[in-house]
N, C-alpha and C positions, 0 to 999 in steps of 0.2 A: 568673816570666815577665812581661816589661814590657807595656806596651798596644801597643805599635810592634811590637814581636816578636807578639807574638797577629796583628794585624791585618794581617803579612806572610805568617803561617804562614794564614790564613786565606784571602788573595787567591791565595795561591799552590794551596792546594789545591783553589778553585774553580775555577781554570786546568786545575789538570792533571784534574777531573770534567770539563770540558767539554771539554778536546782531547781525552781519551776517549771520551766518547760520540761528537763530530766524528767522530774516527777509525773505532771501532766501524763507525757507520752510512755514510762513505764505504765501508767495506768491502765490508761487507755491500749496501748499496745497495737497500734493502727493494723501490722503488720505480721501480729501474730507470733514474733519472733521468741517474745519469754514466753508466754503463753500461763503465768503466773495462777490467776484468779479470772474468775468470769463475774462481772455484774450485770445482773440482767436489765433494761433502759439505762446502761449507761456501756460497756462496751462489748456486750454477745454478739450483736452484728457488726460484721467488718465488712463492710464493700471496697473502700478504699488504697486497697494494699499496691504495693509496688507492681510487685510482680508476683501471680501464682508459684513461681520457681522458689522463690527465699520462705515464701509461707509456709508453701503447703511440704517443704523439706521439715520447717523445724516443726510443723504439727503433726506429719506422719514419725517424727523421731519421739516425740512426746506418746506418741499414740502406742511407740513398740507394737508394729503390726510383724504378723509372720507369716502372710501373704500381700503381695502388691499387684497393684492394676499399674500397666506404665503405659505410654504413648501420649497422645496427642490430643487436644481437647474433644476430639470425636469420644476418645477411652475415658474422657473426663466425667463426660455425660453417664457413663453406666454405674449403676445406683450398687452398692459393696453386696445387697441384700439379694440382689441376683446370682449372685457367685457362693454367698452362705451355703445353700444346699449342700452343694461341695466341699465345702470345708468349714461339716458343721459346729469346729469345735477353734477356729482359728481365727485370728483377727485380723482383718482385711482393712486395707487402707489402700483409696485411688490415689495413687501421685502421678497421673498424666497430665501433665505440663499443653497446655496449650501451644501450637507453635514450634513446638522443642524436636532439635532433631536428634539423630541417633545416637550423637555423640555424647549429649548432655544428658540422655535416658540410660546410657551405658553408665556414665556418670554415678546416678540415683542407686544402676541397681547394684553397683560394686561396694558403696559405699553401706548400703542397708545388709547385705552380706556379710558387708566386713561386720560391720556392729550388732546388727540385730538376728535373731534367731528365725530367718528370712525360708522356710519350707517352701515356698513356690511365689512365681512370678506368672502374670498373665498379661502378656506383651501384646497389645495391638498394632499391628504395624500400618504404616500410613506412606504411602509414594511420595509424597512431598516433604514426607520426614528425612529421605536421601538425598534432598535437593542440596548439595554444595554450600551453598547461601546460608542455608542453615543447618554446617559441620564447617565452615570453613575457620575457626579456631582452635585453637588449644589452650583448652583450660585451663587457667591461671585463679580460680575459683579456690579459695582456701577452706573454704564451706566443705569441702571431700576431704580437706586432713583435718579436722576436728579446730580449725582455728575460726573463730567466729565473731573476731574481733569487728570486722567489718559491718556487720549485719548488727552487731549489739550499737557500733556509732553511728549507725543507718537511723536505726531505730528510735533513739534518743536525743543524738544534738543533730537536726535539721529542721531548718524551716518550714521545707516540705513536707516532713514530718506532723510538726505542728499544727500544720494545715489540716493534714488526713485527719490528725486526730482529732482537730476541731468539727470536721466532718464527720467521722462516727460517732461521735458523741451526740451530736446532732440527727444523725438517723435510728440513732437508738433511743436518744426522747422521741424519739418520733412513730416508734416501734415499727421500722421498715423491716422488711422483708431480708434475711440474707442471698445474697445470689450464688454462694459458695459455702456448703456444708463442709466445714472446716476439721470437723470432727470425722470426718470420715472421707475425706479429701472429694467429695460430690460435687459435680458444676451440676447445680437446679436447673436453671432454662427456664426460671419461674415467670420469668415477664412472657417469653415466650408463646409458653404453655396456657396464658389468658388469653395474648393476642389469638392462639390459633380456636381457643373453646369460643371466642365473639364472632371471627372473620372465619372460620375454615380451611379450605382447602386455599382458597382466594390468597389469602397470607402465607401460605407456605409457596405457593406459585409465583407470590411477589419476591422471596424470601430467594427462592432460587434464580431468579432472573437477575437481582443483586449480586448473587454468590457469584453466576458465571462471570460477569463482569468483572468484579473480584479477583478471580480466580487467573483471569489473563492480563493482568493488569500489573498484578506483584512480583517482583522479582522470586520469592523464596515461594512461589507457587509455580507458574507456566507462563511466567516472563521471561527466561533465563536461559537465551539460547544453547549455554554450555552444557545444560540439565540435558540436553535431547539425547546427548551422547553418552555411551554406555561407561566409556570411562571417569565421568564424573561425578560415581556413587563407589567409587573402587574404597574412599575413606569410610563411610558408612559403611559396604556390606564386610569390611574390616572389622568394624565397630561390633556390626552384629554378631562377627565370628566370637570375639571376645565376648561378648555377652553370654553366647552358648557354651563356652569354654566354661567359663567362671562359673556358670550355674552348675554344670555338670562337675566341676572339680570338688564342688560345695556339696554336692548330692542338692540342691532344687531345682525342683520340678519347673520347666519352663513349656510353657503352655501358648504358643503364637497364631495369631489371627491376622488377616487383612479384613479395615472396617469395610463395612457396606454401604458405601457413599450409593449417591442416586446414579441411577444409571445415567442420565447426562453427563453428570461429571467426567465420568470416564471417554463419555463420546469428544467432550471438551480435549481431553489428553492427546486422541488422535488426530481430532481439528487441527490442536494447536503444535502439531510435530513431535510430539512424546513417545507418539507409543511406539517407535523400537526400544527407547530406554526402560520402559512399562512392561513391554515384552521381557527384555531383557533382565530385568528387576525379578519379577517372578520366576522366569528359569533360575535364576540364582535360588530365589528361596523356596524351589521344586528343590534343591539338593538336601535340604534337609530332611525333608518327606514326612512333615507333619503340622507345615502351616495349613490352617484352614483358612480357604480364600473365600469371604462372605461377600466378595465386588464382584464386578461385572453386569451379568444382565440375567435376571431370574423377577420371579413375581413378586419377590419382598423388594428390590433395590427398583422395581417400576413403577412400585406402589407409592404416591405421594403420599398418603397419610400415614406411613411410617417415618415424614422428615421433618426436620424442625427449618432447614433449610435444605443446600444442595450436598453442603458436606456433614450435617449433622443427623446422626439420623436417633428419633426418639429410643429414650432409656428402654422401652417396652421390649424391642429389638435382643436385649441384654439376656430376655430368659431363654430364645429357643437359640441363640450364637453357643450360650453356653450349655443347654440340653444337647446339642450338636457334637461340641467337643469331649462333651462327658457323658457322651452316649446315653445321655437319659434318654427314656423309652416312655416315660410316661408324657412325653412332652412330644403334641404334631409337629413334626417340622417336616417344610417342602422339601424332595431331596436334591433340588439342585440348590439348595440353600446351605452352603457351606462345604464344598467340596478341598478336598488336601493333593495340594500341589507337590506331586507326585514327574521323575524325571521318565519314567515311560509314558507320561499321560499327558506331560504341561505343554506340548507341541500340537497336539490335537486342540486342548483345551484353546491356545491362544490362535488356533485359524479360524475355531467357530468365535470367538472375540473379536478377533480381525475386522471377521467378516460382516459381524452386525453392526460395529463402530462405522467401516464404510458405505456400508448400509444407512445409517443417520444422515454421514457428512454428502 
């Protein structure tokens, strides 16, 4: 064999390994990004994806919804079919990003505005979402101006790639479970949800004794001595201002909640030196005068068996937060269960908070 024949049989065979694996991973599509075709055992479950952020963008753009669920994987967990009622004729897609702070959900929903026929937003807001740690960038994300070259080379030539997708092909002969309802941007909790129907309250008790731990441990949670201080969310409550801007310039309805984490967590906040910035957080979003704050300390956020952990609390939670906010009447709900942080009330409100967090610690 001459040099010229080697080094065609060799260009040639690196061709046909890469339009392979190209192919392979268009196939299969680990990460959701064409979202071309669906085969059922071979690749409708995807557990394996990068990151929630890059998926569940291009499947809520495929999905053209025109209502969004935003915030943080707490908002992840509420099921689109709890919010239907309300918007019985509209198509609802959760894009709350696990993790994600204010800046990168400002991100989501300027961008779905801009494109999409986007009638309302229902924004869960999260304290740890204003943590510094996680806003302390500026987006360089080309994914917001329609260039997506990035995520198509993600997708296709990577080893990593490959990998996942050998992976989901593998859990799809296998007919596993999805743990993320793709189609409608849903986090399941489905492992969850068996462990607690075997173990009970037991595993929710264990669940949370891990979270607090968790929870003081991580910088982008209530590690970060800088978070204590009120001026270190000055970028976020920015972030949020634009958010309220831009929905109102757009005419949608923007609809804001604080989730209902367990009442420890919050005792956690004041343990760990938080709570004037906690304080301070809410008098900010008292100035709006129509966040409904579902935290604190009431008989749903005391209740264990409303949690999947400390910060997560069961989709169930989703029907009476939103009977609350849309004054549904056919729906019981406690009345301290969801109160609107209001700037002649939120001063009252946070001495009896004060006072029951010192009370714990």
């Amino acid at each position: 064999m001459n040099y010229k024949t080697f080094n065609k049989i060799t260009v040639v065979s690196i061709l046909i390994i890469l339009i392979s694996i190209i192919s392979f991973n268009f196939v299969i599509d680990p990460y959701h990004v064409f979202n071309t075709f669906t085969l059922k055992g071979i690749n409708a479950t995807k557990n394996h994806t990068v990151n929630h952020a890059m998926s569940k963008f291009h499947t809520a753009k495929l999905s053209n919804p025109t209502v969004l669920l935003i915030g943080t994987s707490r908002t992840a967990h509420i099921h689109p079919s709890y919010l239907q009622k309300y918007f019985p004729s509209e198509k609802i897609y959760n894009l709350a990003i696990p993790g994600s702070g204010v800046s990168s959900q400002k991100n989501n929903i300027e961008y779905f505005i801009k494109h999409h026929n986007i009638k309302a937003v229902i924004y869960g807001l999260d304290f740890f979402a204003f943590n510094p740690v996680n806003n302390n960038f500026e987006t360089k994300d080309k994914r917001y101006i329609d260039d997506f070259t990035k995520d198509y080379m993600d997708s296709l030539l990577s080893i990593r790639t490959l990998r996942k997708s050998i992976k989901t092909l593998q859990d799809n002969l296998k007919n596993k479970d999805a743990l993320l309802d793709y189609s409608i941007g849903w986090e399941t909790y489905a492992k969850y949800y068996m462990e607690i129907d075997k173990k009970g309250s037991a595993y929710i008790q264990e669940n949370i004794h891990n979270e607090l731990k968790t929870l003081s441990t991580q910088k982008n949670h209530f590690n970060y001595p800088p978070f204590k201080e009120p001026n270190s969310i000055a970028k976020p409550l920015h972030a949020l201002e634009e958010i309220v801007k831009v929905c109102k310039e757009n005419n949608v309805a923007l609809h804001m909640f604080i989730s209902p984490v367990y009442s420890q967590i919050v005792d956690l906040i004041y343990e760990r030196g938080y709570g004037k910035n906690y304080d301070y957080w809410k008098k900010e979003l008292s100035k709006y005068g129509s966040v409904y704050d579902f935290s604190g300390y009431n008989d749903i956020t005391k209740n264990v068996s409303n949690y999947i952990d400390g910060s997560h609390y069961q989709t169930k939670l989703a029907e009476i937060m939103f009977a609350k906010m849309f004054d549904d009447k056919s729906v019981e709900i406690a009345d301290d269960f969801g109160i609107i942080l209001k700037t002649d009330t939120i001063d009252n409100l946070l001495e009896k908070q004060n006072a029951r967090a010192n009370a714990a610690n």
